[in-house]
C-alpha positions as CSV (number, residue, x, y, z in Angstrom):
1,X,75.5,228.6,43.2
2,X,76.2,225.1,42.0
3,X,80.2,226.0,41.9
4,X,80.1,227.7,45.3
5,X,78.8,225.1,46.9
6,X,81.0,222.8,45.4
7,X,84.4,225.2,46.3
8,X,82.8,225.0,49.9
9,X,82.9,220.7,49.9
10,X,86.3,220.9,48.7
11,X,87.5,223.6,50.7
12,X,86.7,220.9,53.8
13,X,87.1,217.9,52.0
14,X,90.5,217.5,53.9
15,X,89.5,217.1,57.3
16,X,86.8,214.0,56.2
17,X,87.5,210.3,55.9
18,X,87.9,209.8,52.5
19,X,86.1,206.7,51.3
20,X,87.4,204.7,48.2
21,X,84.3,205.1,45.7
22,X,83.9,202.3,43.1
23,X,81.4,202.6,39.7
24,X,80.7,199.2,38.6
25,X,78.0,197.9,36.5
26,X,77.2,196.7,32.7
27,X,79.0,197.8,29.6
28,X,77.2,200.9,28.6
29,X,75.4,202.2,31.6
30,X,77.7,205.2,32.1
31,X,80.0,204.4,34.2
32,X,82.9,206.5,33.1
33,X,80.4,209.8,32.4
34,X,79.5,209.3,36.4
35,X,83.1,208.7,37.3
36,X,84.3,212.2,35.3
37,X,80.8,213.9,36.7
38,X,82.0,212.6,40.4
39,X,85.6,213.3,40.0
40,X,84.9,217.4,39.4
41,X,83.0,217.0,42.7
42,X,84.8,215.9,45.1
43,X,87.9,216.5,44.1
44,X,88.8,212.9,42.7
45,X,91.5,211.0,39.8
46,X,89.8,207.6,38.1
47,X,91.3,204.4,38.0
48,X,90.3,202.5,35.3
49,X,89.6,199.1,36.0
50,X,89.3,197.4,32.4
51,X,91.3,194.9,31.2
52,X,91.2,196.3,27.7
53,X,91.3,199.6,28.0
54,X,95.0,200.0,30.1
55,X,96.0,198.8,26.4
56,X,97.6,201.4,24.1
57,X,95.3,201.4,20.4
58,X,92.1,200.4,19.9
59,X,90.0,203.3,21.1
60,X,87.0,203.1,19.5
61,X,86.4,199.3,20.5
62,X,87.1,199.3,23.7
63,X,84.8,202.4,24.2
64,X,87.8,204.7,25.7
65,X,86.9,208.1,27.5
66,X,87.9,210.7,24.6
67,X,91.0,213.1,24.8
68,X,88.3,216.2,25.9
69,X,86.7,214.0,28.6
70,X,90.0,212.6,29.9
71,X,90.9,216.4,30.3
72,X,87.7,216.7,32.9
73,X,89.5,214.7,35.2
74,X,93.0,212.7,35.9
75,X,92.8,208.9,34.4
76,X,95.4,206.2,35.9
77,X,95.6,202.8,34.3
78,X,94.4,204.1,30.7
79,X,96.6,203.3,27.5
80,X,99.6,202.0,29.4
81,X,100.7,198.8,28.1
82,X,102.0,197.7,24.9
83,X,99.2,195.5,22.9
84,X,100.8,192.7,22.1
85,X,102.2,192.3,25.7
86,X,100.4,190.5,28.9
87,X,98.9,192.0,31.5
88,X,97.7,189.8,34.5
89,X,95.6,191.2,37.3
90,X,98.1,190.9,39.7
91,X,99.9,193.6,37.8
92,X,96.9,195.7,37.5
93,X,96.6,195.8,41.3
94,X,100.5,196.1,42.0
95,X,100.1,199.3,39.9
96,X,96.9,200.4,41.2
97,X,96.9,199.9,44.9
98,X,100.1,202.7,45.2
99,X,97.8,205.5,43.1
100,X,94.8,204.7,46.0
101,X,97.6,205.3,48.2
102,X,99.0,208.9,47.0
103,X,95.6,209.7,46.4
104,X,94.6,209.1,50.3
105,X,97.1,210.6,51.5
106,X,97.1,213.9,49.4
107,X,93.4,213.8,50.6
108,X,91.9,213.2,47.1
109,X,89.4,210.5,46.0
110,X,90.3,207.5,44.5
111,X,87.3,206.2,41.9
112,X,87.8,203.4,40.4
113,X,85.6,203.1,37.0
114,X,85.5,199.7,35.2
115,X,83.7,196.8,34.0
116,X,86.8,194.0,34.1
117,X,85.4,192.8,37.8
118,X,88.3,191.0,38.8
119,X,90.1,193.8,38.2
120,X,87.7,195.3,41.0
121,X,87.6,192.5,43.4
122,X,91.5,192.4,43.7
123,X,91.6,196.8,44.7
124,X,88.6,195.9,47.5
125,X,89.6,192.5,49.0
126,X,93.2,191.4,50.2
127,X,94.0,188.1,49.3
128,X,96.6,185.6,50.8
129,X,97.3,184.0,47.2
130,X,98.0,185.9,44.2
131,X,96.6,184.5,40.9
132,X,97.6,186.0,38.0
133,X,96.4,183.5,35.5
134,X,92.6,185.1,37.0
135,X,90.2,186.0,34.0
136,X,91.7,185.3,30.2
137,X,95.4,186.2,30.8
138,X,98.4,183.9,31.2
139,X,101.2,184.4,33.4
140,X,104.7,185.2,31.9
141,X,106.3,182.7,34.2
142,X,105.3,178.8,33.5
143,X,105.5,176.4,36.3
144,X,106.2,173.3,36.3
145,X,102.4,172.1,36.4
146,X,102.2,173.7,33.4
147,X,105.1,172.1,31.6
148,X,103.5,168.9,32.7
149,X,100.1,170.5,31.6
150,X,100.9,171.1,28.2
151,X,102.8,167.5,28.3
152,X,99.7,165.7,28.3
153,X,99.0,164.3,32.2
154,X,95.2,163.2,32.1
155,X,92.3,164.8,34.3
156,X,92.5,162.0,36.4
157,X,96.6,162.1,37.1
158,X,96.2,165.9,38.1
159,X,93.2,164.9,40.7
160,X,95.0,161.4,41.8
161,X,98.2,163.8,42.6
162,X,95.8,166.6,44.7
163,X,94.3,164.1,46.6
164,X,97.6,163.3,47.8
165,X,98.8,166.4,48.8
166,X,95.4,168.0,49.4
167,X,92.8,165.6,49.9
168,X,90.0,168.0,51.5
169,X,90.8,170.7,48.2
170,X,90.5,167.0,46.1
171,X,87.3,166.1,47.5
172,X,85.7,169.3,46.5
173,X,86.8,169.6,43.0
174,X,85.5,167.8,39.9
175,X,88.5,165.4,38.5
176,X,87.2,167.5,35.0
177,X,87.6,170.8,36.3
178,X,91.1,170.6,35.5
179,X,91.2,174.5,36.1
180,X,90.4,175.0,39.2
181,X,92.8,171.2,40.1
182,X,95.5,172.6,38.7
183,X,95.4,176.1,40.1
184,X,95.4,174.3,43.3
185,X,98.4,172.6,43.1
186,X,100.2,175.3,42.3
187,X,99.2,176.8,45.6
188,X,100.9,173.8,47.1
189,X,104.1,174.2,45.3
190,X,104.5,178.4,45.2
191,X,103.6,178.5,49.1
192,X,104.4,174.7,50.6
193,X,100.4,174.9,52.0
194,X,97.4,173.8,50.6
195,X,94.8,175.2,48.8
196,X,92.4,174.1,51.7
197,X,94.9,175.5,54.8
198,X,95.0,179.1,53.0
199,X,91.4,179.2,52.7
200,X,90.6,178.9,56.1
201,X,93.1,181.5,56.8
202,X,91.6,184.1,54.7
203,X,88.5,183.0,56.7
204,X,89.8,183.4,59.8
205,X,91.7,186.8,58.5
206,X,87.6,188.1,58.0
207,X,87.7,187.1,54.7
208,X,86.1,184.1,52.8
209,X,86.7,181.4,49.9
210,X,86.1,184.5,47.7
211,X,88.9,186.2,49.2
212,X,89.8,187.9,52.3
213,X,88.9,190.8,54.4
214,X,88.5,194.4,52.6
215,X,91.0,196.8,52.2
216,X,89.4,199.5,53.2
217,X,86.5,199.8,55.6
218,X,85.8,203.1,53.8
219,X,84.9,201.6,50.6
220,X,81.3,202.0,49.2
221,X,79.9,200.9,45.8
222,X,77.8,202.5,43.2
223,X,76.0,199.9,41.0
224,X,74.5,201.7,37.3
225,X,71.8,199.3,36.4
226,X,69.1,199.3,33.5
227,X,66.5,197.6,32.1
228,X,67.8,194.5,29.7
229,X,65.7,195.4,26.8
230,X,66.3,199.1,27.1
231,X,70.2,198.8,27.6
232,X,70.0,195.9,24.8
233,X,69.2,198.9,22.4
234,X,71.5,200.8,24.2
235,X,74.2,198.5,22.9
236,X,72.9,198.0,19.6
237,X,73.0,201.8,19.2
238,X,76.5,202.0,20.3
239,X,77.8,199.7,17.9
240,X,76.0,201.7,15.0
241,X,78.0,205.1,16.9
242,X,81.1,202.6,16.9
243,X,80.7,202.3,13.3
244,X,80.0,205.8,12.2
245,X,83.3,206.6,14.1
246,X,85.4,204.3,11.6
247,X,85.4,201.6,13.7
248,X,85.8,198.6,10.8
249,X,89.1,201.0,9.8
250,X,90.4,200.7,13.2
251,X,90.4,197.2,13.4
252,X,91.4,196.5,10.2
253,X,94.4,199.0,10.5
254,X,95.4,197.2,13.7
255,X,95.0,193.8,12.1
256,X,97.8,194.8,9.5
257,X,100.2,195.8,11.7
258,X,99.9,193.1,14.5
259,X,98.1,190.0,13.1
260,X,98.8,190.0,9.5
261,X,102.2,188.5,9.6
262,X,100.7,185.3,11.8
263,X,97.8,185.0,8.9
264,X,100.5,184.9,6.4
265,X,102.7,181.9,8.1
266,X,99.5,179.8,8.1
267,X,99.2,180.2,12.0
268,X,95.1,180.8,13.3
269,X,95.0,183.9,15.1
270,X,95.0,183.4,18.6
271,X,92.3,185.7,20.4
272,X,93.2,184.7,23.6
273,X,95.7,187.2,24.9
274,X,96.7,190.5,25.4
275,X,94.2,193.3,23.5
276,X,93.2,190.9,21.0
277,X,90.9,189.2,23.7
278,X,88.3,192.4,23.4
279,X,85.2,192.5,22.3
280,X,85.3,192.6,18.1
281,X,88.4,191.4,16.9
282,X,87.0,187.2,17.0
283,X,83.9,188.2,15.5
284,X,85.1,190.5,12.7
285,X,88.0,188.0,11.9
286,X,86.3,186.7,9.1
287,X,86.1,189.9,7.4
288,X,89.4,191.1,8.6
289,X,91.6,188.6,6.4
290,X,89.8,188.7,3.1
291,X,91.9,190.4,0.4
292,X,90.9,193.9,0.1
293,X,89.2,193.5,-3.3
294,X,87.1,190.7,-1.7
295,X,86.1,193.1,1.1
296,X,85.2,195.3,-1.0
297,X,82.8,193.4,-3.1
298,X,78.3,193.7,-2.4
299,X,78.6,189.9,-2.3
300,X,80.8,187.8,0.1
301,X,82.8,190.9,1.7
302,X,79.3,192.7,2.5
303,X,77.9,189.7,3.8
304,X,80.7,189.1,6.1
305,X,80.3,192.8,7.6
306,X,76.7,192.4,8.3
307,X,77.6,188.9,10.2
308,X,80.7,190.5,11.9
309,X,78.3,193.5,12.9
310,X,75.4,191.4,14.3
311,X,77.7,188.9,15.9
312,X,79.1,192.0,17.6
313,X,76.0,193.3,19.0
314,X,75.0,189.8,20.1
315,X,78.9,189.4,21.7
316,X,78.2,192.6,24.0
317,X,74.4,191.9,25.4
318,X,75.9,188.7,26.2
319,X,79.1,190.3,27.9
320,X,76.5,193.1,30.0
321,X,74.5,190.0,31.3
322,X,78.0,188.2,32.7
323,X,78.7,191.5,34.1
324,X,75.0,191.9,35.6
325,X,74.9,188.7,37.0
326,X,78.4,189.1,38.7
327,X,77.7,191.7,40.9
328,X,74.6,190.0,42.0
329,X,76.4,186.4,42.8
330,X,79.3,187.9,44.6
331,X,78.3,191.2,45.7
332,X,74.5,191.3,46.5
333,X,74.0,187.8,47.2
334,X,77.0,186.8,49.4
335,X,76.2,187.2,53.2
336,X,79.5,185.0,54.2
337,X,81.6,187.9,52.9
338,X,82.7,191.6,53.6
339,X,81.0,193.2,51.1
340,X,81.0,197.3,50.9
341,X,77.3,199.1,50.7
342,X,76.0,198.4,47.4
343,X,74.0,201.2,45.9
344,X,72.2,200.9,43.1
345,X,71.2,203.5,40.4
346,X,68.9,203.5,37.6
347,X,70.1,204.7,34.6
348,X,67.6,203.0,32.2
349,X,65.5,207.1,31.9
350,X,68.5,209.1,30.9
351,X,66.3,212.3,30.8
352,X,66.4,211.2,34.2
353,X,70.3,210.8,35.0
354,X,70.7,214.3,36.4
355,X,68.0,213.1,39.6
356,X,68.2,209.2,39.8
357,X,72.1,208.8,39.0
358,X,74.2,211.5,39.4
359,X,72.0,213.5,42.4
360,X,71.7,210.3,44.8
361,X,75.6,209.4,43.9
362,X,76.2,213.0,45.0
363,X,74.1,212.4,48.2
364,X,75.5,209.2,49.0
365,X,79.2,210.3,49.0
366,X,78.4,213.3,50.6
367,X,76.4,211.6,53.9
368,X,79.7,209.0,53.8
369,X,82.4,211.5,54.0
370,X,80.3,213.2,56.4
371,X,80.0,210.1,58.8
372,X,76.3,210.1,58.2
373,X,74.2,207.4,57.1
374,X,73.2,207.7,53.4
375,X,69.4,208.4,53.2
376,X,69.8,205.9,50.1
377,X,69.1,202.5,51.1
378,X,72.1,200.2,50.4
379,X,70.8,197.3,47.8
380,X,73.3,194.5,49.9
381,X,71.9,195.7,53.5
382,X,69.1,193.7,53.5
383,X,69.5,190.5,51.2
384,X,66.5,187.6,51.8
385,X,67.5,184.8,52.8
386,X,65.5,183.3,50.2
387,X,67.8,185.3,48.3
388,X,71.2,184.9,49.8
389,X,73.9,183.3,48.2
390,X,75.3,181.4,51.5
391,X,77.0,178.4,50.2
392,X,81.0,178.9,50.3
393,X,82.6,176.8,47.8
394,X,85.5,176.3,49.7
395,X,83.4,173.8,52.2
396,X,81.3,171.7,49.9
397,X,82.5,167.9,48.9
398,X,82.0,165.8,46.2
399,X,78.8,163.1,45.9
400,X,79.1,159.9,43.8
401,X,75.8,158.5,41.9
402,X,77.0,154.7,41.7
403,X,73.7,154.7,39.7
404,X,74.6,157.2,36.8
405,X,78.9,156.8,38.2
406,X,79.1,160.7,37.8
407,X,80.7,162.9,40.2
408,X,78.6,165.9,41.9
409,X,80.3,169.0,44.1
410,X,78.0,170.0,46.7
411,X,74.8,169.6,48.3
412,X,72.6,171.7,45.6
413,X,74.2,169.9,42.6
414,X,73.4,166.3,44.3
415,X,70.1,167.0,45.5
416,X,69.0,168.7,42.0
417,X,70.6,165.3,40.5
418,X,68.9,162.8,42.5
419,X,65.7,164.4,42.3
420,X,65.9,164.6,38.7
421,X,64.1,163.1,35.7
422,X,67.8,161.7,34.3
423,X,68.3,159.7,37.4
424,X,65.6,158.7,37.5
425,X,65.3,157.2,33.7
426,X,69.0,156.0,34.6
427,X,67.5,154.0,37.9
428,X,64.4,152.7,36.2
429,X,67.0,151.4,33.2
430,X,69.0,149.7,35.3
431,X,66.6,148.0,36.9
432,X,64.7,146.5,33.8
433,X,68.0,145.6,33.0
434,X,68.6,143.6,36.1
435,X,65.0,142.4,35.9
436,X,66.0,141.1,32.7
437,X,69.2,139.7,33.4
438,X,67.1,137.9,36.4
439,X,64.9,136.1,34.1
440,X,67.3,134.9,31.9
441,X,69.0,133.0,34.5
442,X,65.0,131.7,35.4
443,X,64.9,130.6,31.9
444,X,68.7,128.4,32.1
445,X,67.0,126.8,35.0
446,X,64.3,125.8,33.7
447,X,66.1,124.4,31.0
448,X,68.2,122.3,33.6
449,X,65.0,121.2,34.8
450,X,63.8,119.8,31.6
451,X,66.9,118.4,31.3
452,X,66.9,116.5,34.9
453,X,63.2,115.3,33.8
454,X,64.0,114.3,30.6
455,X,66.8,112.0,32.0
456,X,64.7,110.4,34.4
457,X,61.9,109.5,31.8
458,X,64.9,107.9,29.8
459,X,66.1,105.7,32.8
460,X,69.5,107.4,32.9
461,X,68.5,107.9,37.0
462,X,66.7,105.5,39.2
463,X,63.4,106.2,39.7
464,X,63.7,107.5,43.2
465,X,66.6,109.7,42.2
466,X,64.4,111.3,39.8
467,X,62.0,112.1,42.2
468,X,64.2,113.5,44.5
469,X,66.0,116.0,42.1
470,X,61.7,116.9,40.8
471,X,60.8,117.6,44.1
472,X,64.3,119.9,44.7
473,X,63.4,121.8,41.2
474,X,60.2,122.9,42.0
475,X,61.1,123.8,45.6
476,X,63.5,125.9,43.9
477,X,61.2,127.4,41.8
478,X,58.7,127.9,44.0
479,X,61.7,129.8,46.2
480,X,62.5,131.9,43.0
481,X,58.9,132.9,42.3
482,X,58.8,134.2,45.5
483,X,62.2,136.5,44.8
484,X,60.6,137.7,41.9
485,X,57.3,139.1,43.6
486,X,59.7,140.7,45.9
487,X,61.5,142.2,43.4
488,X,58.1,144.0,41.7
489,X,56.7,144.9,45.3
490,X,59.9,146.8,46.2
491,X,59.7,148.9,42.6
492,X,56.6,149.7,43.8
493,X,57.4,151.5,46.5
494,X,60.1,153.4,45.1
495,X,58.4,154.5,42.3
């Protein structure tokens, strides 16, 4: 009955708007079981989306889709690229976008399945500046900036030479965010406008600072989500499956052929690019370049494993929260931007995954392609404003504290800071200081008085002089008494 009824979708599937289905959501929800189970359905090919996985090697690790599962249903983007070799985003979409393409056109579902959200955001939105240095990769091409980077020019330099060609981009950035400084001068010198000018385009385009206006209007969004403690163990059970499937072997067999060499010329490994940036490799590294009798060993190569294990376990919680809290802060939360429906599904009851996951994603493609309204209530459709993550970075400006002379970007970050308990030990400091520094000068007068009197009394003025220059001290210190009790009454009121 079930296969029937799925012949009969298909069978009409070509006369329906197809819309471009994404699976996001933490490491170890189930996203790819959903995209295989969705892709028999309607007919679909899966796009991975992870910046680790369109390496060749390194299966087990990177938590690949087996050879069987693969065969369920056609995988682009999966085992592609060379391991030692760079792949930027921008690459990842100039490969992507032309599969969603074919796919539409040959009336077949694009799904794109993946945790590396970056990857994500660049298939959804259009964007009016490429940025291939997005996430941990590094372009192939240097720049100039980057020559000067690498040459040594201060924080402040790189700020002092933005404000000059873009002071509204200057004004918004911290002169220690030299990121985010640099990436905007390079704006200026790939596209002669600056960073500020293509914002507002991508604004005006229907976008925002986030990027501009979607792709597709057809797009909708299935979000897996799960309780933190119950996908914790989740994770700490696949680690244990990762290990039982020789995953310590894997690494170290990939260690030998690719990082041994730089180990042996007294070089640190560098865990920053290509595949060597997943999950496993930093924290087993330890391990990885003891001599093999060492590793061997119940005392200092066991003890290593159990580290390298634990640290691994903690690594990917850690990496399921980034990815949690992503969607939320530029999905869910972002009312200034297109955003696609968002809809959420529990996967924390897997006894349940048949009814909560895979039957409402089956009933919320199926009212979409049907031009109906899924009876699933998007999770984005109604954010609360209490809620809503309105503030576009692209608009908020810099605050100096004279008080504490730190720089503050935005209205939030300057409001928590001058309401807080370290401004306000900062303020209260400063003034004791002062306070003190005002008294000390009392004191020197004083002395100068003693001094005046002391002369008179030893005939070195004429008696009238003295007099005088008595009667203009303690005027004076009568005057200065007075500054003082205006001083304590106006800490009064501020405090």
């Amino acid at each position: 009955m079930a296969e029937s009824q799925c012949q009969a979708e298909c069978a009409i599937m070509s006369s329906r708007v197809q819309p471009i289905l994404v699976i996001l959501g933490a490491t170890g929800t189930g996203k790819s079981k959903l995209g295989i189970e969705l892709a028999r359905r309607f007919r679909g090919e899966i796009i991975s989306a992870d910046s680790m996985q369109v390496y060749k090697g390194l299966d087990i690790i990177t938590a690949k889709v087996t050879k069987e599962e693969q065969a369920q249903a056609q995988h682009h983007l999966l085992d592609v690229v060379d391991p030692l070799r760079e792949f930027t985003v921008v690459e990842f979409r100039n490969r992507a976008l032309p599969i969603i393409d074919r796919l539409v056109k040959s009336a077949k579902m694009p799904i794109i399945v993946g945790g590396t959200n970056y990857y994500i955001e660049s298939l959804i939105w259009k964007v009016l500046v490429d940025n291939p240095n997005q996430g941990d990769f590094d372009s192939d091409e240097e720049s100039p900036l980057k020559i000067r980077r690498i040459d040594g020019t201060s924080n402040e330099e790189l700020h002092k030479k933005l404000m000059e060609v873009d002071p509204e981009m200057a004004s918004r950035l911290h002169p220690n965010n030299r990121r985010k400084v640099i990436r905007s001068l390079e704006i200026f010198e790939q596209h002669g406008t600056t960073h500020s000018e293509i914002l507002r385009q991508q604004r005006l385009a229907g976008g925002s600072a986030l990027g501009g206006p979607l792709r597709h209007e057809n797009s909708i969004i299935l979000w897996l989500t799960c309780n933190r403690d119950v996908l914790d163990r989740r994770l700490d059970a696949r680690v244990d499956s990762m290990l039982k499937a020789d995953l310590v072997q894997e690494l170290l067999d990939f260690h030998e052929r690719y990082n041994k060499d730089r180990i042996q010329k007294n070089e640190s490994a560098d865990y920053s690019k290509g595949i060597f940036q997943s999950i496993g490799f930093k924290e087993f590294h330890n391990y990885l370049i003891l001599p093999k009798q060492e590793r061997d060993s119940e005392t200092q190569g066991q003890k290593l494993l159990k580290e390298a294990i634990e640290n691994l376990k903690i690594a990917t919680r850690r990496y399921a929260r980034r990815q949690h809290k992503w969607v939320r802060n530029r999905l869910i939360r972002r009312v200034d931007r297109q955003v696609p429906p968002v809809y959420s599904l529990d996967c924390t009851d897997l006894e349940q995954w048949e009814s909560e996951v895979y039957g409402k994603a089956v009933e919320i493609v199926a009212a979409v392609m049907s031009g109906e309204t899924p009876r699933v209530k998007a999770t984005n459709s109604s954010v609360d404003d209490t809620d809503a993550k309105v503030t576009d970075p692209s608009i908020e400006t810099n605050h100096f504290c004279e008080v504490c002379q730190r720089v503050f970007i935005g209205e939030f970050q300057w409001t928590e800071h001058m309401t807080g308990a370290k401004h306000k030990r900062v303020l209260e400091k400063k003034r004791r200081l002062e306070k003190e520094q005002y008294l000390k000068e009392l004191e020197k007068k004083s002395e100068a008085e003693a001094e005046i009197k002391k002369d008179a009394e030893n005939g070195s003025e004429t008696e009238s002089e003295a007099k005088k220059d008595a009667e203009e001290v303690l005027q004076t210190k009568s005057e200065e008494k007075k500054d003082v009790q205006k001083v304590l009454e106006a800490e009064s009121l501020t405090t």
